[in-house]
C-alpha positions in Angstrom: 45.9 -360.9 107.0 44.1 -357.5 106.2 47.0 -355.5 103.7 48.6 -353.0 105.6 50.0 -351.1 102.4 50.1 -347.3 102.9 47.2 -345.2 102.2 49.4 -344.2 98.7 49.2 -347.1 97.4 45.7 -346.6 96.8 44.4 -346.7 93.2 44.4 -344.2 90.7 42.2 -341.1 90.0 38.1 -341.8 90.9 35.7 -339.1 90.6 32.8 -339.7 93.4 30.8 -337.7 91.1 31.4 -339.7 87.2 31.3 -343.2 88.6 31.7 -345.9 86.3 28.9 -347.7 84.6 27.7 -351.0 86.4 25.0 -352.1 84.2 23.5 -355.3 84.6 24.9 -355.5 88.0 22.9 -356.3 91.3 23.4 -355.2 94.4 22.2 -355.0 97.9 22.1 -352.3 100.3 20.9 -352.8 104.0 19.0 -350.1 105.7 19.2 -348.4 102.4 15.9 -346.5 103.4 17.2 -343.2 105.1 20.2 -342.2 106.4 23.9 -342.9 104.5 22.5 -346.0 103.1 19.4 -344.1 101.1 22.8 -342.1 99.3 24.9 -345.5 98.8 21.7 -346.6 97.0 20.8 -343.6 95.3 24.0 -343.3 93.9 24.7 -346.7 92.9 21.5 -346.4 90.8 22.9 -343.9 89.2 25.5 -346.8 87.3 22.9 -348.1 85.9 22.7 -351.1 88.1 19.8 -352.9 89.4 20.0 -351.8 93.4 17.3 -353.7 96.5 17.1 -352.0 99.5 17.0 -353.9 103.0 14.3 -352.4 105.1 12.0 -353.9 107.9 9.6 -350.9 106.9 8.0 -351.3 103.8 6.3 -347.6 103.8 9.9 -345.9 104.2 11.2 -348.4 101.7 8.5 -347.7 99.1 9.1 -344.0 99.8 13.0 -344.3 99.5 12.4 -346.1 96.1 10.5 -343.1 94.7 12.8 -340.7 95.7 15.9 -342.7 94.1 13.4 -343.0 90.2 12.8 -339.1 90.8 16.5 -338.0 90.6 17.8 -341.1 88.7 16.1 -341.9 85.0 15.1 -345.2 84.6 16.6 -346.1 88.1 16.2 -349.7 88.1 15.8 -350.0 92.4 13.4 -352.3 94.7 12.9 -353.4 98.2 12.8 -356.3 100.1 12.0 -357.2 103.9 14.9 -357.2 106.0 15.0 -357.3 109.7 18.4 -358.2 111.0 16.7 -358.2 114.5 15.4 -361.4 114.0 17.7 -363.8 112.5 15.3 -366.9 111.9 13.9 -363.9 109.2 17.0 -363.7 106.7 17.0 -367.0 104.9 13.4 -365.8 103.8 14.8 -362.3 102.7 17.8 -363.7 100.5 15.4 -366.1 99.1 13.0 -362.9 98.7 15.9 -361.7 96.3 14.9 -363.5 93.1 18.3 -363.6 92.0 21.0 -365.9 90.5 23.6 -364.2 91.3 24.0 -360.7 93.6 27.7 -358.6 92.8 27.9 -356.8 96.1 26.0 -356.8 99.4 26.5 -353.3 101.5 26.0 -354.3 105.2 24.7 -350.6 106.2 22.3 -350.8 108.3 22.5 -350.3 112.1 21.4 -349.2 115.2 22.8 -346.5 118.5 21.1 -346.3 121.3 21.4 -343.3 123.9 19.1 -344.4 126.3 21.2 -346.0 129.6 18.6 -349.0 129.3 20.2 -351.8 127.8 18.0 -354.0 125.1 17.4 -356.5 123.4 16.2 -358.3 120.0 13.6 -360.6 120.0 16.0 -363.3 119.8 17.3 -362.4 123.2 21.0 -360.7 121.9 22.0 -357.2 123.3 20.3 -354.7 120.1 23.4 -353.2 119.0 25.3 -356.3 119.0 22.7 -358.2 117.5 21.5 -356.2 114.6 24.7 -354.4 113.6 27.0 -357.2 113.8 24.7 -360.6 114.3 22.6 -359.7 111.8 25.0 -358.9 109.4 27.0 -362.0 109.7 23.9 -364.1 109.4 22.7 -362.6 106.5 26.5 -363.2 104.7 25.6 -366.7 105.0 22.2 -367.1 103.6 23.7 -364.6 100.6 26.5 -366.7 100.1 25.0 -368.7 97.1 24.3 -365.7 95.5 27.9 -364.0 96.0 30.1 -366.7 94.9 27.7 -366.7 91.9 29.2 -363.3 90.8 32.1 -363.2 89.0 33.3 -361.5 91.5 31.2 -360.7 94.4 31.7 -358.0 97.1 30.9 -358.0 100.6 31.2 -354.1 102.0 31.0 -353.5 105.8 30.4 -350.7 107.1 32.4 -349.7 110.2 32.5 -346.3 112.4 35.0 -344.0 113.4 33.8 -344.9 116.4 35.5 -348.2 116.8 38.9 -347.3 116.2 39.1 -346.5 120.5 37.3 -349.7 121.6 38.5 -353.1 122.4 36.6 -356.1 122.1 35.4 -357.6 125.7 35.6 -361.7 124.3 33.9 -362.7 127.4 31.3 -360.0 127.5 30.5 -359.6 124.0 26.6 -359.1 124.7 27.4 -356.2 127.8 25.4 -358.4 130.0 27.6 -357.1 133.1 28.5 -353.3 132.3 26.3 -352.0 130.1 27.0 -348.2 128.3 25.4 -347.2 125.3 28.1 -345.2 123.5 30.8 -348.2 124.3 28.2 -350.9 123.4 28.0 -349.2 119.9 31.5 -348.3 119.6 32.3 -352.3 120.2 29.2 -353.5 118.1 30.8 -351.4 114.9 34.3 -352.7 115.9 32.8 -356.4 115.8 31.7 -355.6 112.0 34.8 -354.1 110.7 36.8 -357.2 112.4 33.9 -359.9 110.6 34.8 -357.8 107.6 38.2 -358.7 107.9 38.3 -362.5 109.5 35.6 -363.4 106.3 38.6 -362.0 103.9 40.8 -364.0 105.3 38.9 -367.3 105.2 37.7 -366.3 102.1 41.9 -366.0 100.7 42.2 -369.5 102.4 39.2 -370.9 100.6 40.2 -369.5 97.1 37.1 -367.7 96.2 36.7 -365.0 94.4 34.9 -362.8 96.5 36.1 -360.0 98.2 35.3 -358.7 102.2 36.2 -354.9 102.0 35.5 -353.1 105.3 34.8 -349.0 105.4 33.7 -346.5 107.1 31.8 -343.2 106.7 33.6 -340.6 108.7 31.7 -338.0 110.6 28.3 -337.1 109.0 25.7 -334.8 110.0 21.6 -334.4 108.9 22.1 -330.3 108.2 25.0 -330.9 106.2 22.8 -333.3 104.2 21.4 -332.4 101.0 17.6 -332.6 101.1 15.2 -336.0 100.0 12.0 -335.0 101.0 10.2 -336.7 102.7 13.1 -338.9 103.6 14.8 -335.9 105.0 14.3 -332.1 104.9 16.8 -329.6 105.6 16.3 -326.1 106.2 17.9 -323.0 105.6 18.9 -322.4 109.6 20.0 -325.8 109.3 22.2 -325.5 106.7 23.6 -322.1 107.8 24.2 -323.6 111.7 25.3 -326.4 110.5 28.4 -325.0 108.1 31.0 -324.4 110.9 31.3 -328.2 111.1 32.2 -328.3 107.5 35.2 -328.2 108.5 35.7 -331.4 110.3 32.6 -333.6 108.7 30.3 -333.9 106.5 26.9 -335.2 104.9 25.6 -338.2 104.2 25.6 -338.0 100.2 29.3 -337.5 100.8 29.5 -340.3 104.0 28.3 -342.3 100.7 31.4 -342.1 98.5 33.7 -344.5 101.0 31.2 -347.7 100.2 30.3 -346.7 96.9 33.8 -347.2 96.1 34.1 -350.5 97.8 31.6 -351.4 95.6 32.4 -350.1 92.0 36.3 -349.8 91.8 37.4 -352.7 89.9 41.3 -351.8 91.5 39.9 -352.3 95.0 40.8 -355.8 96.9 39.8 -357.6 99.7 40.9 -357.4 103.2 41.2 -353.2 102.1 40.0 -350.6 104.7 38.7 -347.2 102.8 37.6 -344.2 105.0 37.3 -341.0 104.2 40.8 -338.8 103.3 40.6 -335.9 106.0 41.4 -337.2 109.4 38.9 -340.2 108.8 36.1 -338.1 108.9 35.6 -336.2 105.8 36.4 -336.2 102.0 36.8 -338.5 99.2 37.6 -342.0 99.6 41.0 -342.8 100.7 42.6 -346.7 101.4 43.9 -346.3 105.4 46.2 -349.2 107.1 44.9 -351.9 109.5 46.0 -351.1 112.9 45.2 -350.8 116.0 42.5 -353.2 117.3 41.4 -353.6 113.8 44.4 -355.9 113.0 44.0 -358.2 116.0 43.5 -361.1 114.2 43.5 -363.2 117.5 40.5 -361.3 118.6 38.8 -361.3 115.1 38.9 -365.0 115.4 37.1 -365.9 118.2 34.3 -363.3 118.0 34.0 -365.4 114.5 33.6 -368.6 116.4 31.2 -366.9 118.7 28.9 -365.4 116.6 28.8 -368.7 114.4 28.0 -369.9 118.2 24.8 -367.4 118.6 23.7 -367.6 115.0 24.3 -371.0 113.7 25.6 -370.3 110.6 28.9 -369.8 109.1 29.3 -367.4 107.0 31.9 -368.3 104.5 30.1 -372.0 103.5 29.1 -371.6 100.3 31.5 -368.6 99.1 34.5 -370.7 98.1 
């Protein structure tokens, strides 16, 4: 079962900003092109690790890259394709890897949609679902190899705040029949943080050593978000409109910290949730209890049986 230890009994003293050396390390970050996954990458470059970013756009990849070996000296970073829309793609982009062995994947990437028309991937699943928590899942299997290789390999999901008010609809896990964008997403994110959890378990069960930690960002917002050009640009009347909400969130360097973490702190174990100290949605990374819908672990079962059902893989083979 996911610990449900108080937030105290977190570890000891970590400085976001002196992070401890990682060298000859890999690790993976998906959608690590833009957004909070462009600052989990940047700054895990910054251990002197060897850090591939997931991207199904080679030009914003290539870009993201750049900007990581401008602010990081000898920055050892690359990309590979990665679409987790289309799931007959991802044995290809682990392969892609070159690897023997990979020490953490950091399942980042994702999609919201505001639009009140529902879609879908090209393999038919509703977009959300699919590529924030189909995707993801697949891909665990196809890097499975590659993660039990590690001494001792990490998987990091990346939850939302979001999902902490949504239930899972087991027989309507696609929204085929009541479709709302901000539920869809809210449920999509909530189906990742309970994979996160479920592949813990199995993972305890099978005794390997890899870890499935689960986090999430908090609240983070583009004009509280230190600028990348061209990856983003934030200007002065930006900044100065967007420093009220300081108070309650934050920017996606600082969204960073919670998987970073995951990632590097030797203390940290599986089946852990991290988000960030203030209310969940801003500050330094803090270890949270399992509750709520998160700790169903009736629930967290079957959506694992049904997404092995859509994908056709299962996740933990090969991890134990």
């Amino acid at each position: 079962m996911p610990s449900t230890a108080p937030p105290e009994a977190s570890t000891g003293p970590w400085d976001v900003h002196r992070l401890p050396r990682a060298d000859g390390k890999t690790f993976l970050v998906t959608g690590g092109n833009a957004g909070i996954g462009y600052f989990v990458a940047e700054q895990l470059a910054g251990t002197g690790a060897t850090v591939v970013l997931g991207s199904r756009d080679a030009g914003r990849a290539d870009t993201a890259v750049a900007s990581i070996r401008s602010r990081v000296p000898d920055a050892r970073v690359r990309h590979i394709r990665l679409d987790l829309a289309d799931l007959s793609s991802l044995e290809a982009s682990a392969d892609s890897l070159r690897l023997e062995r990979l020490d953490a994947v950091v399942h980042n990437a994702g999609v919201k949609y505001d639009q009140p028309t529902r879609r879908e991937t090209g393999d038919g699943h509703e977009a959300m679902f699919g590529i924030n928590h189909l995707g993801h899942f697949a891909l665990t299997h196809w890097l499975a190899p590659l993660l039990a290789a590690a001494p001792e390999g990490r998987v990091v999901t990346t939850g939302s705040f979001a999902a902490t008010s949504e239930r899972l609809d087991l027989d309507d896990l696609e929204s085929t029949r009541d479709y709302r964008p901000d539920r869809t997403y809210g449920r999509s994110k909530l189906a990742q943080m309970l994979f996160g959890f479920e592949l813990d378990r199995r993972l305890r069960a099978a005794g390997s050593t890899v870890r499935s930690v689960v986090t999430h960002p908090g609240g983070a917002l583009d004009s509280l978000t230190p600028s990348r050009p061209p990856i983003h640009v934030r200007g002065t009347g930006e900044r100065l409109r967007g420093l009220p909400a300081g108070v309650l969130v934050q920017g996606k360097d600082a969204a960073a910290w919670t998987a970073v973490r995951a990632v590097l702190d030797p203390a940290i174990t599986g089946g852990q949730l991290w988000t960030p100290r203030l209310f969940g949605l801003r500050g330094t990374p803090r270890r949270q209890p399992v509750r709520g819908p998160l700790a169903d672990t009736e629930a967290a079962a079957r959506l694992w049986s049904a997404s092995r059902d859509l994908t056709g893989v299962e996740p933990e083979s090969g991890l134990g």
